[in-house]
C-alpha positions, 0 to 999 in steps of 0.5 A: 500500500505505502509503494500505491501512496509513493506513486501518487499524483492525484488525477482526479478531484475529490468529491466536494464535501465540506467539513460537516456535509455533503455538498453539491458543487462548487458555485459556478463563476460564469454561465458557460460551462465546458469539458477542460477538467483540472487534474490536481497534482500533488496532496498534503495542503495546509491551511494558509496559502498552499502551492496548488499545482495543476494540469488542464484536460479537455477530455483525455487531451492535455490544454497546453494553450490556455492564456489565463486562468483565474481562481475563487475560492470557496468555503465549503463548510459554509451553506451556500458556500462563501467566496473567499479569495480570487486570484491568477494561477501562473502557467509553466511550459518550461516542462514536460507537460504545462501546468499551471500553480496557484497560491490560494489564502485558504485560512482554515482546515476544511475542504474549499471549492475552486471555480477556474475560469480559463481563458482559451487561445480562441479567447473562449472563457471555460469554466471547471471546478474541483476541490481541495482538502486542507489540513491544520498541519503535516506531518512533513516539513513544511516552509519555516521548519527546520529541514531534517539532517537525514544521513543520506547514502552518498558516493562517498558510503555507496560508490555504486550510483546505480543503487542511489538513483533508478535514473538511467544516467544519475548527475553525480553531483546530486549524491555527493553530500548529506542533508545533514551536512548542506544544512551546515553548509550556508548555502541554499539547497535544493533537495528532490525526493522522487524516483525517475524510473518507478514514477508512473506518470509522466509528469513527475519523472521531469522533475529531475530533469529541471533541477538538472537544467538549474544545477547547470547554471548555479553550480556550487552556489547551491547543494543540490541532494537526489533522494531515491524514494527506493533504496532498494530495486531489486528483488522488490522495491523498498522504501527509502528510510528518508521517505519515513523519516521526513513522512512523505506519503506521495512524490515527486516532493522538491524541498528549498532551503535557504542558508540556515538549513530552513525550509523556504519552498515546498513544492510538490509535484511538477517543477520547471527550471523557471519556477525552480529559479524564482525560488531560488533567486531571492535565497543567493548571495 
């Protein structure tokens, strides 16, 4: 069960309830109504503004063309549901399927309604709903905490990178220290728990990839740490005792730190090198 969590990418949307019932649907923000879905990808939110990443579907087809998309959020434990927070989602196409990231002011645990509206290349305006469960707290790290000084495997301990990666040509320089030693360090870090060849979708294997792509233009000025979420392949796949230890239950997880070992970023699912580097820009020398 606990390898079924470690693939999760949630595709789908939960079913809208609010914290004391039942509730039909999310009020809808314009007349038009259309086929585009929003496919939620990635778990875990915490009540305050939450990275919500997301992809746009019409059908089984991936929308990589939308011009704008538009967020209201709704309170759900309230009858009707009460509009809360409006806002922009920012679009990212510098990965290997677009997606979009919103950082709705989602104030309490409960479930919230989010009515997008998404203006199309036509200039068409569709409408599509979904829903998120935000909690009080996680169990991980979350921004603000201190990140945990975990004794990874490097290839100073294991000089084989085929046993720290599943990826089919591992970086050498991500497996070269410890999160215990980046976090004394004082240096920013950047630290990936995901699985390149065990991810079942393709939206999380690209992860690695843009953290490539930024590693290449910041080089030292940055620990850059791989964390397999397997740490062993053969004859079974076993859980990494990191993924326990920091109590992670999905991945792709891309944690920022900045030079005192606390976390600034905590970015769940898709990553692209642009967002990647806007994170990181204001955490340099």
């Amino acid at each position: 069960m606990y390898r079924q969590w470690s693939y999760l990418m949630l595709f789908f949307c939960l079913a809208l309830a609010a914290c004391t019932g039942q509730k039909d649907d999310v009020p809808a923000t314009a007349e038009a109504t259309s086929t585009i879905q929003v496919a939620i990808a990635t778990d875990d939110f915490v009540a305050g503004t939450p990275r919500i990443p997301f992809f746009l579907y019409d059908g089984s087809q991936r929308v990589s063309t939308a011009q704008t998309v538009t967020l209201t959020a709704f309170d759900l434990s309230q009858d009707p549901p009460e509009p809360g927070w409006t806002g922009t989602a920012t679009g990212y196409n510098d990965y290997e399927v677009p997606y979009w990231v919103a950082y709705p002011a989602v104030p309490k645990a409960c479930f919230w309604g989010l009515a997008a509206a998404i203006t199309l290349a036509d200039g068409k305006i569709a409408q599509a709903q979904f829903t998120i469960e935000v909690k009080e707290e996680s169990q991980s790290p979350v921004v603000g905490d201190m990140a945990l000084p975990s004794e990874n495997r490097t290839l100073a301990t294991e000089p084989d990178i085929s046993k720290l990666s599943s990826g089919n040509e591992p970086n050498p320089a991500f497996y070269q220290v410890t999160v215990k030693e980046a976090l004394d360090s004082e240096r920013p870090s950047v630290i990936v728990f995901s699985t390149p060849a065990f991810c079942q979708t393709a939206i999380c294997a690209p992860v690695l990839n843009s953290v490539e792509t930024v590693y290449e233009s910041l080089g030292d000025e940055v620990n850059f740490i791989h964390l397999e979420i397997y740490k062993q392949f053969n004859p079974e796949l076993i859980l990494a005792d990191e993924m326990t230890e920091w109590n992670l239950t999905s991945e792709p997880w891309t944690y920022v730190l900045d030079n005192t070992g606390r976390v600034a970023a905590r970015l769940g699912g898709p990553v692209s090198a642009l967002e990647l580097t806007a994170v990181l820009e204001p955490l340099l020398p």
